[in-house]
C-alpha positions as CSV (number, residue, x, y, z in Angstrom):
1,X,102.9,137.9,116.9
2,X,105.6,136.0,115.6
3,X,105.6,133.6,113.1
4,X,106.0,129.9,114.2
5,X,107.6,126.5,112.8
6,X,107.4,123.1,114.2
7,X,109.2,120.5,112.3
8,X,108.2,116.8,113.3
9,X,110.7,113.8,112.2
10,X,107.2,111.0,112.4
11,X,109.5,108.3,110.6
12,X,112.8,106.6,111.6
13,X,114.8,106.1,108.1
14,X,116.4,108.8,107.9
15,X,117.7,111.7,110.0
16,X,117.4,115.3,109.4
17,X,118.9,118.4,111.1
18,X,115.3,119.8,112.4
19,X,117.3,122.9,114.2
20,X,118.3,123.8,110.1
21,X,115.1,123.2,109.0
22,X,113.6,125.4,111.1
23,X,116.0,128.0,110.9
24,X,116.0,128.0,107.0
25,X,112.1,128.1,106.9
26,X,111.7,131.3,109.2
27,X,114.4,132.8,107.1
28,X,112.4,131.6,103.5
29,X,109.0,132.7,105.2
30,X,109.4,137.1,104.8
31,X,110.2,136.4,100.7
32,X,107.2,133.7,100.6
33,X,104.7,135.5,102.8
34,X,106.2,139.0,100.7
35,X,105.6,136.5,97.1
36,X,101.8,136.0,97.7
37,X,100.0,135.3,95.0
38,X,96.9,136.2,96.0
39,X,95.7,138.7,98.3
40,X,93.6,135.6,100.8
41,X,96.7,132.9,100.4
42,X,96.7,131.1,104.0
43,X,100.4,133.0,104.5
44,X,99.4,136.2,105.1
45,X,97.1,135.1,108.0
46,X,98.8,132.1,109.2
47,X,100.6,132.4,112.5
48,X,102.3,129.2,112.5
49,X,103.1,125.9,110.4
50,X,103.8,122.4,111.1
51,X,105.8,120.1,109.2
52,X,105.7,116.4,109.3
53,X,108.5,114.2,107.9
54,X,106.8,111.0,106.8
55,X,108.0,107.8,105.8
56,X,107.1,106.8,102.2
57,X,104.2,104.1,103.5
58,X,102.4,107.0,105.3
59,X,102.7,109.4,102.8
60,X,101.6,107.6,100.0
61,X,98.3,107.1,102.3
62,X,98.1,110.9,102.7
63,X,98.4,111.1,99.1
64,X,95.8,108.7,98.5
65,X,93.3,109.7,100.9
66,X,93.4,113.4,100.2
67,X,94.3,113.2,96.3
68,X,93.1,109.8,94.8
69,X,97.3,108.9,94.4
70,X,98.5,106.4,96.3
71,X,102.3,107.0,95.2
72,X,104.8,108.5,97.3
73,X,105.4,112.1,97.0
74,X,108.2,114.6,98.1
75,X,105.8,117.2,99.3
76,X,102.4,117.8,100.5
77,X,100.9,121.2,101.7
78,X,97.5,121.8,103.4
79,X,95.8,125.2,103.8
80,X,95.4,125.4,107.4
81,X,99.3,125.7,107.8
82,X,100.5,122.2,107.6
83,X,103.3,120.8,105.0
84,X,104.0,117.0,105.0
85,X,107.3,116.0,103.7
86,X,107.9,112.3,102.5
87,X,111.5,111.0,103.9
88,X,112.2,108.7,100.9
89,X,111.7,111.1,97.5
90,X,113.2,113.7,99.5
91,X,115.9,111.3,99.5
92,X,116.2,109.9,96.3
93,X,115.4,113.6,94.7
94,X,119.2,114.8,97.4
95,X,121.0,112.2,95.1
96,X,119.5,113.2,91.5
97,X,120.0,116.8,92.3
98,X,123.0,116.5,94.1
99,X,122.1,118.0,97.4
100,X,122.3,117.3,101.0
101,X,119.2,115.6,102.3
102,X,118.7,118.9,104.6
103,X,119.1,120.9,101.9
104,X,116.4,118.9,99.6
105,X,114.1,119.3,102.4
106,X,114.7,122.6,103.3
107,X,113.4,123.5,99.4
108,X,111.0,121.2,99.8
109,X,109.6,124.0,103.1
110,X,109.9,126.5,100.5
111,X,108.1,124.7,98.2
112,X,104.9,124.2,100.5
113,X,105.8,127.7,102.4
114,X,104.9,128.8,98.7
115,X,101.9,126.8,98.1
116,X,100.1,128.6,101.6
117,X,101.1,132.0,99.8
118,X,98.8,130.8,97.1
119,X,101.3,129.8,94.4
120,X,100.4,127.0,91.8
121,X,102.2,124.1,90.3
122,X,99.9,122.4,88.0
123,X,100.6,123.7,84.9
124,X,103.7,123.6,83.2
125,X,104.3,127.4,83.0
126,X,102.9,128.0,86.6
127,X,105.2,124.9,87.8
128,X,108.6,126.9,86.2
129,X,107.4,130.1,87.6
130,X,107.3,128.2,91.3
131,X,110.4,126.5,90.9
132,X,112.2,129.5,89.9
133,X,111.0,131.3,92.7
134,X,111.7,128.4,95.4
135,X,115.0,128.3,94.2
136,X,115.9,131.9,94.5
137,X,114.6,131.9,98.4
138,X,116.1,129.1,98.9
139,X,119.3,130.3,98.0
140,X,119.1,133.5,100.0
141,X,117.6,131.8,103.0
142,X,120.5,129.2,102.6
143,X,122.8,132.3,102.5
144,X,121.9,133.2,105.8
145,X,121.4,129.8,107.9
C-alpha cells in the first residue's frame, strides 16, 4: 500500500504551496522511514500522515494541553501519524534562516517525518544528530521536488 500525505492549511495568515509540501514529504519519507531509530518507530507501520498548519493561538493550545507549554512552537508530531505545524515560527524561523516559508515547512515535515521514525531531540547531542539528518533529506528531497 502506498504511503499517504494530507497537508491541511487550518489558519488563514499565511499561504503555503500544499502541492510542494506534499510532494517534498513523499520524497523525504524512503530516507526517514529507511533512518528509523528504532525497530517499533510509528514509520515503519504507518500508512499515512496528516499535517495541520496552525495558526500561532491554536498551536500554542496544542502545546499546552499536550505538553504543559503554552508557547507557540514550529513543530509538533504525534505517534499515530499526525504532525502539526505552527504558521507563525515557521515564519519568523524562513526569515532567521533565510528560507522560503515552503521550504521552512517542508524541513519542518522532515523534522516530525523523523520524530514517527523514532528519532529524539531532547538532548543536546541527540538534537545535532536530528538536525543533521533533517537537513541532509531535506536537501536531497529538495533536489528532486
Amino acid at each position: 500500500m502506498p504511503f499517504a500525505l494530507e497537508i491541511y492549511n487550518r489558519q488563514r495568515g499565511l499561504r503555503f504551496d500544499r502541492g510542494f509540501l506534499v510532494r517534498m514529504g513523499l520524497a523525504a519519507y524512503p530516507a526517514c522511514r529507511a533512518a528509523a531509530a528504532e525497530p517499533d518507530a510509528p514509520l515503519r507501520t504507518l500508512t499515512g500522515v496528516e499535517v495541520s498548519i496552525l495558526s500561532d493561538r491554536r498551536i500554542g493550545q496544542v502545546h499546552a494541553e499536550f505538553f504543559g507549554n503554552p508557547a507557540p512552537t514550529d513543530v509538533i508530531t504525534f505517534h499515530h501519524g499526525e504532525i502539526i505545524l505552527g504558521a507563525g515560527i515557521v515564519r519568523e524561523n524562513a526569515v532567521r534562516f533565510r528560507r522560503q516559508p515552503d521550504d521552512e515547512a517542508a524541513l519542518c515535515l522532515v523534522h516530525g517525518l523523523l520524530h514517527l521514525a523514532g528519532w529524539r531531540d531532547d538532548t543536546p547531542g541527540a538534537a545535532k544528530k536530528m538536525a543533521d539528518r533533517q537537513e541532509q533529506i531535506f536537501k536531497s528531497a529538495r533536489a528532486v521536488v
